[in-house]
N, C-alpha and C positions, 0 to 999 in steps of 0.2 A: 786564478788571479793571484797574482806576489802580492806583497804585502806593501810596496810601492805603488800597485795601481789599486789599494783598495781606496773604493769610494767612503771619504769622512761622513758617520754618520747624520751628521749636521746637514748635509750637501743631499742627502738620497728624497729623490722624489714619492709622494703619496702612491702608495699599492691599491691601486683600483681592484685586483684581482685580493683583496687579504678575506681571510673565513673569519670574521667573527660572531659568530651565534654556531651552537649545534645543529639547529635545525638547518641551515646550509651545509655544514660537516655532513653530516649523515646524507643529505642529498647527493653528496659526491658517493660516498662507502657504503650506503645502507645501512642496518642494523647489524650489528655481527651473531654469528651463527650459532645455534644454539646451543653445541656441543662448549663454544669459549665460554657460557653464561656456566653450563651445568657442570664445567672440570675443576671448579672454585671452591675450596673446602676452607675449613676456619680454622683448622687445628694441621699439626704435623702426624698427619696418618702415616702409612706403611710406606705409599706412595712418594709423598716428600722426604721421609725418612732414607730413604733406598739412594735418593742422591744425595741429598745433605753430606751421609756418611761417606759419598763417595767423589764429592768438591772440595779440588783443594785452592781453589780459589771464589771470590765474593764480591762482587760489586755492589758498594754502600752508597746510596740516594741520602742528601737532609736535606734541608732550609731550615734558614735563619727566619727567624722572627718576622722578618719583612720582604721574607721571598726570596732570596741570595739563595741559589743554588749551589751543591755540591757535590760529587762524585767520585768517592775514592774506593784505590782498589784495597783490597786483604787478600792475602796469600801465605798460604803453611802444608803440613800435611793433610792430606786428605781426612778431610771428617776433623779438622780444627775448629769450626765450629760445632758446639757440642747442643745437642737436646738434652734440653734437663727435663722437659716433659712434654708432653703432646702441645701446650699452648706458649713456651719458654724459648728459646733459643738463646745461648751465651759465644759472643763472640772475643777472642785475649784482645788485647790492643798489644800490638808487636811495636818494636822500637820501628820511629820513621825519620820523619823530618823537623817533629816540635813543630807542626803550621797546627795542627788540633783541627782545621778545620771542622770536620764532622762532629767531632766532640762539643766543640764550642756552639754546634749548631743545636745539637739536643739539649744543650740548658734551656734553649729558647724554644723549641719547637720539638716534641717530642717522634713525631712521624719522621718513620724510616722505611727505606725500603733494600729489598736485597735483591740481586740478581746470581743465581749460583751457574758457575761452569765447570764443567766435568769436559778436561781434553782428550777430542777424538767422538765428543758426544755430541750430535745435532742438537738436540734439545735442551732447555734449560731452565731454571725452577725461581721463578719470583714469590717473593714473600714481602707484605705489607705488615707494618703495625706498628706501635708504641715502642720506643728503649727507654733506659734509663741506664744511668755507668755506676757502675761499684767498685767497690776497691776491699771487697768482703777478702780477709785473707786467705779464708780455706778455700773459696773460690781460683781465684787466682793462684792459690799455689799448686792446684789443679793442672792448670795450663802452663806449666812450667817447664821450660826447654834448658837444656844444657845447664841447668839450676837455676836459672833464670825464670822465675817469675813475670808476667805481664803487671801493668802497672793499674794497670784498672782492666776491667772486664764490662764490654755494652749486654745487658740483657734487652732480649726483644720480646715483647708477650707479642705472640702472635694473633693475627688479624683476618688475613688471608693467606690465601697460597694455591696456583694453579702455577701448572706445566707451559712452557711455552714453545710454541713452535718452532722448527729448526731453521726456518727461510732466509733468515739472516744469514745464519752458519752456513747455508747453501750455498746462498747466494753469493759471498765473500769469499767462500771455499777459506773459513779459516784451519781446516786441519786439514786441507793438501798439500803434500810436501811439498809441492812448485808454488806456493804461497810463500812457505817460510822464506823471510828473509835471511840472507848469508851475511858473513864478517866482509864486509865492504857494501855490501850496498847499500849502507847507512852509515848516515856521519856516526862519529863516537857523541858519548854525550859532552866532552868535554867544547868538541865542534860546533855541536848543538846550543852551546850555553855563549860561545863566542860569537853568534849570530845577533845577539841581545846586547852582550858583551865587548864590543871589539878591545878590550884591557885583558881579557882573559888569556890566560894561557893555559891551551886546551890540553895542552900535555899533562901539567898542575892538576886541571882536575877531574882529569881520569883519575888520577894516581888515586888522588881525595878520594872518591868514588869506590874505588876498590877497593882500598883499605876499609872503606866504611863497611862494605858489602861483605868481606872476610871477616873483621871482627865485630858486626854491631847487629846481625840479621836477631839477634835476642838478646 
């Protein structure tokens, strides 16, 4: 459906068909099985540790205070996030956009969660728990790229942590090469932003874009 025939929220009729309670959920899926209950550990054992070191990408879960959802990605070399010890995790905060979302979401709510990916690998590593941000300087100067220090640093005390299945990854085929997208089969983002935009000129801010991306990635 375009963005022209979406139905206004306002307009959409009551879901006869909506799950609200668990004990309907689980009527539909059952219980889950018992190997998902028992691969759940609390700390960063060998296990975790073995991808952690070996993601160089992270997908960050918050909410705000009153539920506002947020989902941003991180990306650097592999094993950018660092263990500082079985129950710790430190992630840099890399130059972005200035939105803070996610940061702005831990003053309020300190639950987070992580999703790690390691490309070419079916599987991939969720971690639950508490952060807080710092701006400890031996820390962060730690994670220091091209001299560049991060400007704060999230600590995570870890929670949980199990392995998760690859079905997704299967299922999407996100690492077959007949997946990847090519240079053309997708607008630029400058195109993308003139869809929103019709003032833009997409040429403009590609350029913006690149430039940002050659001198600002740290």
């Amino acid at each position: 459906m375009s963005q022209s025939q979406t139905i206004p929220a306002d307009n959409r009729s009551p879901d006869k068909h909506q799950i609200t309670d668990r004990a309907a959920l689980r009527a539909l899926y059952g219980e889950p099985m018992k190997l998902a209950l028992e691969k759940v550990v609390t700390r960063i054992d060998e296990m975790c540790a073995t991808m952690i070191e070996r993601a160089p990408f992270v997908v960050i879960s918050t909410a705000h205070a009153d539920g506002r959802q947020d989902v941003s990605p991180k990306g650097d070399a592999p094993g950018f996030v660092a263990i500082l010890d079985e129950k710790t995790l430190a992630i840099p905060d890399r130059k972005g956009n200035n939105r803070l979302d996610g940061l702005e979401n831990l003053l309020q709510n300190p639950n987070i969660g992580l999703l790690f990916i390691i490309p070419g690998y079916r599987e991939t590593l969720r971690v639950n728990g508490k952060a807080r941000i710092t701006t400890d300087p031996d820390l962060c100067a730690r994670f220091a790229v091209q001299g560049k220090a991060p400007v704060t640093v999230t600590l995570v005390d870890v929670e949980e942590a199990f392995i998760h299945c690859g079905k997704a990854l299967i299922r999407s085929k996100l690492w077959a090469a007949e997946s990847q997208v090519t240079k053309g089969d997708m607008p630029t983002p400058g195109q993308l932003f003139a869809m929103k935009d019709r003032t833009a000129d997409p040429a403009a801010v590609n350029e913006r874009l690149e430039t940002n991306y050659r001198e600002e990635l740290y």
